[in-house]
N, CA and C of each residue as an Amber inpcrd file, in Angstrom:
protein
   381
 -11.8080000 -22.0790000 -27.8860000 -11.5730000 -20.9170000 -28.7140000
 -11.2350000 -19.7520000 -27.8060000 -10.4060000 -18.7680000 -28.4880000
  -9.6730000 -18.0990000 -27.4470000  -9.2520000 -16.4430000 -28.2250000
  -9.6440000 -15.3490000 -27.8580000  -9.3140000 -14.3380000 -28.6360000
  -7.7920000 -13.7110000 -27.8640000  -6.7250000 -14.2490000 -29.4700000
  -5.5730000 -13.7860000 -28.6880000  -5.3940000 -12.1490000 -29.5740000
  -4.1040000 -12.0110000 -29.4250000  -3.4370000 -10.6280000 -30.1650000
  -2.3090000 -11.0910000 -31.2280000  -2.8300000 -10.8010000 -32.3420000
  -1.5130000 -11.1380000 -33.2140000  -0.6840000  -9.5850000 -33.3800000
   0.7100000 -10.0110000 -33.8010000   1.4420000  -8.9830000 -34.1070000
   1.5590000  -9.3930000 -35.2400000   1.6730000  -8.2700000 -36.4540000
   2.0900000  -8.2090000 -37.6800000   3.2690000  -7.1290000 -37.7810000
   4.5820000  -7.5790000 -38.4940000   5.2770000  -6.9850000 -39.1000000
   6.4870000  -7.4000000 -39.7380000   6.8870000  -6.5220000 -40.5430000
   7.8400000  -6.3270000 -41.3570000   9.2640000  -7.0020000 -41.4350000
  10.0380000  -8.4640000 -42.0870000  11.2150000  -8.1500000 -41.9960000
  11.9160000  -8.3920000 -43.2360000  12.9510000  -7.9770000 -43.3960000
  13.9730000  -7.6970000 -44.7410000  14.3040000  -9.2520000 -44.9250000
  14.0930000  -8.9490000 -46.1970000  14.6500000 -10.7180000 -47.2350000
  16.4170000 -10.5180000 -47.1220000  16.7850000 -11.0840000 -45.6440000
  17.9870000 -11.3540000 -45.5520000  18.1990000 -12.7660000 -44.6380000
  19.4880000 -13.2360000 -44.9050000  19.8890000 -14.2440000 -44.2440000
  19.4340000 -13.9250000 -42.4690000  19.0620000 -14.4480000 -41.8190000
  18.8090000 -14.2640000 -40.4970000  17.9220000 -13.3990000 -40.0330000
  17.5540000 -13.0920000 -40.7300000  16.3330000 -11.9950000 -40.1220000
  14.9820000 -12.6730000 -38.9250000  14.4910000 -13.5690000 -39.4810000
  13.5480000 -14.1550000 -38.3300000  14.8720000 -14.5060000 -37.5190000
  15.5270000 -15.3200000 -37.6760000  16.2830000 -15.9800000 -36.4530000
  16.8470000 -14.5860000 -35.6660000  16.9920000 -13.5310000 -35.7220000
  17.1280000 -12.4630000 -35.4020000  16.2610000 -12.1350000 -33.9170000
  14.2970000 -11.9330000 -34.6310000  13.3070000 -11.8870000 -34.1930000
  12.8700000 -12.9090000 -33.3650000  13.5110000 -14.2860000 -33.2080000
  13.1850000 -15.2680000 -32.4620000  14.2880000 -15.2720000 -31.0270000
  15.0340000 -15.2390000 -31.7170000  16.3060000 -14.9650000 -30.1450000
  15.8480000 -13.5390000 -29.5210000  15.6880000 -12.5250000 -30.1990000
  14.9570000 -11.2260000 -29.1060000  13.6670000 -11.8760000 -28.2470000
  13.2660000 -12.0390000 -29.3790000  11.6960000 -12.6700000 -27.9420000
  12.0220000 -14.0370000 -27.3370000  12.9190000 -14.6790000 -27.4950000
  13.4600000 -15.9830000 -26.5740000  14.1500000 -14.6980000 -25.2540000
  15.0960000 -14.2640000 -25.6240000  15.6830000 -13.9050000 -24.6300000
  15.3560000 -13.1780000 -23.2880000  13.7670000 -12.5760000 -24.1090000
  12.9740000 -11.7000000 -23.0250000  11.5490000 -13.3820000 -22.7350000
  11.9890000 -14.1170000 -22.8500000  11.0920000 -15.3660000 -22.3420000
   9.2750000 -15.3620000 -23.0140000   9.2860000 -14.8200000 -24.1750000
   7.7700000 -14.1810000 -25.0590000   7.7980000 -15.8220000 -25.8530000
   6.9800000 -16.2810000 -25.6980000   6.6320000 -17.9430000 -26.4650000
   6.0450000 -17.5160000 -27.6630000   6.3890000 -18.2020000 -29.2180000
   5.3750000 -17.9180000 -29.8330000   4.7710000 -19.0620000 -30.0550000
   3.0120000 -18.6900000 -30.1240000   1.8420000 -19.5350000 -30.1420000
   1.8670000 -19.9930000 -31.9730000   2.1270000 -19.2660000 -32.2490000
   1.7570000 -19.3590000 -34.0880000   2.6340000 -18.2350000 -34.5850000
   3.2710000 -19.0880000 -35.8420000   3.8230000 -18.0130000 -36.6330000
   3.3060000 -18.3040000 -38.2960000   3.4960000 -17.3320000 -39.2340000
   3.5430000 -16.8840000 -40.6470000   4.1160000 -16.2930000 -40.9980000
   5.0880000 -16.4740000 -41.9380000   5.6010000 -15.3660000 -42.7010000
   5.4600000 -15.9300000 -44.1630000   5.1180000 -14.7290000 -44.8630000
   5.0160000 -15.1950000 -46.1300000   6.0690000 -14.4820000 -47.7590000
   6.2180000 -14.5360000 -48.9140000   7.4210000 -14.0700000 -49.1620000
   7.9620000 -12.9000000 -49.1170000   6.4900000 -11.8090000 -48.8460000
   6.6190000 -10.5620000 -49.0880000   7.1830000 -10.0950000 -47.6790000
   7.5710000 -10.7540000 -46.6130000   8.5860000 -10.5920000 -45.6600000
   7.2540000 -10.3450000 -44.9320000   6.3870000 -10.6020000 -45.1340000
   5.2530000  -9.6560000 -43.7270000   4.7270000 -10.9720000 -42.7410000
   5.3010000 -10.7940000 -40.8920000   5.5370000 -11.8670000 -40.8240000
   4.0380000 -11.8480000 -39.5690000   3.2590000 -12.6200000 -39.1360000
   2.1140000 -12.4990000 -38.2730000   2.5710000 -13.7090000 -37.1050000
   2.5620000 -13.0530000 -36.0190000   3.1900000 -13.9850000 -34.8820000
   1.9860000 -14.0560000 -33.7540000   1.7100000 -14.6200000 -32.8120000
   0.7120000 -14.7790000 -31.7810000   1.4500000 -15.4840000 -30.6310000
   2.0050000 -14.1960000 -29.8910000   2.8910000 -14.3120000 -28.6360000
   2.1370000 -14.8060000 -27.5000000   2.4140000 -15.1050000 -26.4120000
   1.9880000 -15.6360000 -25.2610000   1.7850000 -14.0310000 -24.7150000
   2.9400000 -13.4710000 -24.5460000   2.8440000 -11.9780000 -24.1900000
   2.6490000 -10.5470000 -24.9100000   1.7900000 -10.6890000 -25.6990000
   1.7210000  -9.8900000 -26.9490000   1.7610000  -8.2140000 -26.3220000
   1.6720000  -7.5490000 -25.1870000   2.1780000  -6.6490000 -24.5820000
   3.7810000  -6.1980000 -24.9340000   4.5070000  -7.3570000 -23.6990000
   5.5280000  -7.4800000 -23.7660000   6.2650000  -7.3900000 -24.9370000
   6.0640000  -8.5920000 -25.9300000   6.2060000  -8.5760000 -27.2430000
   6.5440000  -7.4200000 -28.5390000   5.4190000  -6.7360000 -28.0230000
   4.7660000  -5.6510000 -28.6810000   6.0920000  -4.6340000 -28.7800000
   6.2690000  -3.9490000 -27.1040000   7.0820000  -3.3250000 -26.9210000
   8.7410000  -3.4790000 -27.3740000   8.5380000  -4.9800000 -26.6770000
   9.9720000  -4.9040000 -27.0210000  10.4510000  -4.7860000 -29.1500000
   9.8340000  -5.7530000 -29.4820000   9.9660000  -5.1130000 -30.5440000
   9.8740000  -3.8780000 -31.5300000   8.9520000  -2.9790000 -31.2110000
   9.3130000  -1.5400000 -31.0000000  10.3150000  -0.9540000 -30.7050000
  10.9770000  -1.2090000 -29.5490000  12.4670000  -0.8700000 -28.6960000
  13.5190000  -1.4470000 -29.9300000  13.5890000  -2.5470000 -30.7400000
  14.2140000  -3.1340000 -31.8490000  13.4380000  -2.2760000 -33.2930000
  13.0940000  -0.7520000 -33.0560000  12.7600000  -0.1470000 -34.6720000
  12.1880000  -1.1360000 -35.7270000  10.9450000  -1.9850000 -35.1750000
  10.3880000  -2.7460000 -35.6570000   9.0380000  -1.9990000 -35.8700000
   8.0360000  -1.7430000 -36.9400000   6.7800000  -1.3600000 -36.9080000
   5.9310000  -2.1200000 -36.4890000   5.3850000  -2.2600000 -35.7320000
   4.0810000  -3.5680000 -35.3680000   2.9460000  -3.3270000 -35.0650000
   2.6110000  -4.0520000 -35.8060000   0.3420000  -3.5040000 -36.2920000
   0.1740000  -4.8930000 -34.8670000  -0.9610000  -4.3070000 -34.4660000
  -1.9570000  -5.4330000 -33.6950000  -3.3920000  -5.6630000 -33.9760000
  -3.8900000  -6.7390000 -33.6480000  -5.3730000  -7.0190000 -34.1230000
  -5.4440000  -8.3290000 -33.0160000  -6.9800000  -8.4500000 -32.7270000
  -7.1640000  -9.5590000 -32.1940000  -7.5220000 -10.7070000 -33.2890000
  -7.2030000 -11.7420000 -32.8890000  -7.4190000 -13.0580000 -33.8540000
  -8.3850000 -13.8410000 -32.8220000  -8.8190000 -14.8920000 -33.9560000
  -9.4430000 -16.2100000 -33.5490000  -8.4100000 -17.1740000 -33.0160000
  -8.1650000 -18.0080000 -32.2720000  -7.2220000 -18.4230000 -31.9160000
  -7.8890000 -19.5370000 -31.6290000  -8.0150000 -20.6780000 -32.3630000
  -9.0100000 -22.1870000 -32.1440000  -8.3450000 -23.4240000 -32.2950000
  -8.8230000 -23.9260000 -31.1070000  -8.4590000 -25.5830000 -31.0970000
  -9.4260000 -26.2490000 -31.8900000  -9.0400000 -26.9910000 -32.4670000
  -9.7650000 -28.3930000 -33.4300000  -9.2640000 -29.9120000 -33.2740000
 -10.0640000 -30.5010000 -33.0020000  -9.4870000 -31.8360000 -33.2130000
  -8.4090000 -32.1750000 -34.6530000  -7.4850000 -33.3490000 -34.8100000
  -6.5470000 -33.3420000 -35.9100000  -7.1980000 -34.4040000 -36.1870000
  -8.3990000 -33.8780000 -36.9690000  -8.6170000 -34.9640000 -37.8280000
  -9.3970000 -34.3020000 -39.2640000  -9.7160000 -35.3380000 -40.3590000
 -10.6170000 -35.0400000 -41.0480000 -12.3110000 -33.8110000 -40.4830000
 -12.3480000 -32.8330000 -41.8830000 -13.1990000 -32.2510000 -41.1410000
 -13.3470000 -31.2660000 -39.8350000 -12.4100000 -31.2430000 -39.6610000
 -12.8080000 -30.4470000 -37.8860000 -12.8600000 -29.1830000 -38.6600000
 -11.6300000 -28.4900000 -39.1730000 -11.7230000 -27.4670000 -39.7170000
 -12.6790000 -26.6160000 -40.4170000 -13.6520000 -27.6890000 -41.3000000
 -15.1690000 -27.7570000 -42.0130000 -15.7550000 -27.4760000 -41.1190000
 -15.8140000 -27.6970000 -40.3470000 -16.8510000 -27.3010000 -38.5710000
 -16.6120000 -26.1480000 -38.3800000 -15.1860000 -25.9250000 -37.8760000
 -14.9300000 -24.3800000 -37.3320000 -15.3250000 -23.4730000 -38.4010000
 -14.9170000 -23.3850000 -39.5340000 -15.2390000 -22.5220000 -40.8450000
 -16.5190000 -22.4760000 -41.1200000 -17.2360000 -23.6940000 -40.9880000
 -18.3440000 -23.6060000 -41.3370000 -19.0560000 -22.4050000 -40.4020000
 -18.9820000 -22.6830000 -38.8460000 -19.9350000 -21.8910000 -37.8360000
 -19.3040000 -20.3690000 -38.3610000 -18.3100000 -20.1040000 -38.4150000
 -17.9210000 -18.8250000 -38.8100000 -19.0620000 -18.4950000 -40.2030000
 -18.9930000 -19.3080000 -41.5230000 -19.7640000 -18.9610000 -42.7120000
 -21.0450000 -18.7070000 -42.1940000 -21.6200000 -19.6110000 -41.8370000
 -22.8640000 -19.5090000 -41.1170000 -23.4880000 -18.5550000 -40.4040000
 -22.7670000 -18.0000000 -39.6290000 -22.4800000 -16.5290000 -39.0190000
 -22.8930000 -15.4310000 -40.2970000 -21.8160000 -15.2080000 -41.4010000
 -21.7970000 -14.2310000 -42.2840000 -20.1060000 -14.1290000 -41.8860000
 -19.8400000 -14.2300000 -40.6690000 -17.6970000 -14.1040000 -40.3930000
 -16.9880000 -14.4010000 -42.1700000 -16.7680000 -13.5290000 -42.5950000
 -15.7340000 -13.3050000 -43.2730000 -14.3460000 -13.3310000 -42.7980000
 -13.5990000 -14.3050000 -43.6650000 -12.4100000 -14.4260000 -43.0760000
 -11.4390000 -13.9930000 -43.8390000 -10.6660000 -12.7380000 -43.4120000
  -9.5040000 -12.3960000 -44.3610000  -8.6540000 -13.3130000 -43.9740000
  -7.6280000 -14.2390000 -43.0170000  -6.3950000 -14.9860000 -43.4240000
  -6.5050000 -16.0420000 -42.5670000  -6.2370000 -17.3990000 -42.5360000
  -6.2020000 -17.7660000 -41.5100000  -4.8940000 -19.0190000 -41.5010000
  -4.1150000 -19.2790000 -40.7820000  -2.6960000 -20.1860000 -40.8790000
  -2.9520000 -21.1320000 -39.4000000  -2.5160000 -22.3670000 -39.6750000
  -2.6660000 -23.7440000 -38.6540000  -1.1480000 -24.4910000 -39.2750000
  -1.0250000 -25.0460000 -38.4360000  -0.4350000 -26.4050000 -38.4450000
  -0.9590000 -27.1020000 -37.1020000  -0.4000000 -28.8870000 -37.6760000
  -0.8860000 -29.9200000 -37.2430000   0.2300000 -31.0150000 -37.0220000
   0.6570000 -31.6740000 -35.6110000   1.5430000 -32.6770000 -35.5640000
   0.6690000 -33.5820000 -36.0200000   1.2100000 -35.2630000 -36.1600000
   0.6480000 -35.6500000 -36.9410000   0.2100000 -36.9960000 -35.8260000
   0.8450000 -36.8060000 -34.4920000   0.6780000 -37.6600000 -33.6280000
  -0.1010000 -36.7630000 -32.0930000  -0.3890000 -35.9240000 -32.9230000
  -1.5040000 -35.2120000 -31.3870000  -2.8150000 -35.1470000 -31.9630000
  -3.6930000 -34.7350000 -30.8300000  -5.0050000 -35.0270000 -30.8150000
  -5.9650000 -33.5880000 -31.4430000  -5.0170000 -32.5370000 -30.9840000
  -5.5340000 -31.2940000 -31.2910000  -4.4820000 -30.1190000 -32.2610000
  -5.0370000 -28.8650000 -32.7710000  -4.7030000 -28.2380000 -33.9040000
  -4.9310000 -27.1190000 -33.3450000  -3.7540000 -26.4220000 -33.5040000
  -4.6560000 -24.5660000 -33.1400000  -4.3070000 -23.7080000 -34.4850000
  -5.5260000 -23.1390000 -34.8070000  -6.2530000 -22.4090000 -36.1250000
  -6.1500000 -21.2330000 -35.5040000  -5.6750000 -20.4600000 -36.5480000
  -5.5380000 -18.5970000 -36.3800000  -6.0500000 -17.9620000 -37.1510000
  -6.9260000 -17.7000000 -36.9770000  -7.9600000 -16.9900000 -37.7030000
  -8.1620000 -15.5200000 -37.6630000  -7.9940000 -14.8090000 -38.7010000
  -8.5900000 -13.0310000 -38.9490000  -9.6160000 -12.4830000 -39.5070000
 -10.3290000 -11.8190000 -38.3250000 -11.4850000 -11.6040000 -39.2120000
 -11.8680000 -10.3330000 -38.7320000 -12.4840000  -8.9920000 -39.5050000
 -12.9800000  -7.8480000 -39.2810000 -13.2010000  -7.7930000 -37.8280000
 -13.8110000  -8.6020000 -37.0160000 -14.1300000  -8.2570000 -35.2690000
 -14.1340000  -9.6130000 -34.8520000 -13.3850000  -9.6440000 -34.3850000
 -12.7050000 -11.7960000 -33.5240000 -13.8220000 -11.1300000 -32.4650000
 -14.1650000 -10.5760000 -31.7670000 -15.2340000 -10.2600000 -30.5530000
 -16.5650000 -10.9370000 -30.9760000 -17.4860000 -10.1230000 -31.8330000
 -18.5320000  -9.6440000 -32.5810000 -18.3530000 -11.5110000 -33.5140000
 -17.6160000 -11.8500000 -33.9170000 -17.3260000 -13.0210000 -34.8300000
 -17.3940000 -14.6210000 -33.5970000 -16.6800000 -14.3240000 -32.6390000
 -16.5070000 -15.3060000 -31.8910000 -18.2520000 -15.2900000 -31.4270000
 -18.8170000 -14.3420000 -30.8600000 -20.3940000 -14.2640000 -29.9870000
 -21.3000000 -15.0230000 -31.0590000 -20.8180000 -14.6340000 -32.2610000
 -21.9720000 -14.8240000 -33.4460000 -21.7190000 -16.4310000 -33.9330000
 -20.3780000 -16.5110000 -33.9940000 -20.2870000 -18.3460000 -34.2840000
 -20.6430000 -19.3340000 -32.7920000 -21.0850000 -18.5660000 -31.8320000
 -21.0940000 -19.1100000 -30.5040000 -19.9120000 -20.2830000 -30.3010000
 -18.7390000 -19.2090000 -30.7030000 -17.6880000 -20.0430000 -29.6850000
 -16.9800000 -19.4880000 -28.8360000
């Protein structure tokens, strides 16, 4: 488990718009770890360089909110997820959003998790 930086923001319901946002941060070499976007165009990314990232998209008249996330490996199997969620419930960690995917031939899953204090949340689920 790993407290990264997500970026959240904004893009227009047009043809190309992420593919837009993906060649800027390809071109400045920014990996993304996890992405979401959902229909209301609001898109949550978790860069390798969320600094870098940050800025440059700024420099592109982009608005971009930051927050730290949960950023968790799980085994890909039945249940793992029930584990991680659970130690969070258990805690009291309230979770406002959280987005994963899973290949279906690897061993592990990384879970992105948001929650009021990923610090204070991570100490308390002892991960």
């Amino acid at each position: 488990m790993a407290i990264r930086t997500e970026l959240t923001l904004r893009l227009s319901n047009t043809p190309g718009s992420l593919a837009r946002l993906c060649r800027t941060l390809r071109g400045e070499k920014v990996n993304i770890l996890a992405l979401s976007l959902d229909p209301s165009g609001v898109l949550h990314i978790v860069p390798d360089n969320p600094v870098h990232a940050a800025g440059l998209l700024r420099g592109r008249d982009y608005a971009v909110e930051q927050r730290d996330v949960l950023y968790v490996t799980v085994p890909n199997g039945p249940g793992a997820l029930a584990s991680a969620t659970g130690m969070l419930s258990a805690s009291g960690v309230n979770v406002d959003y959280a987005f994963a995917s899973a290949l279906a031939d690897h061993d592990m899953t990384a879970v992105v998790v948001a929650v009021d204090d990923a610090r204070r949340a991570a100490s308390a689920a002892g991960m």
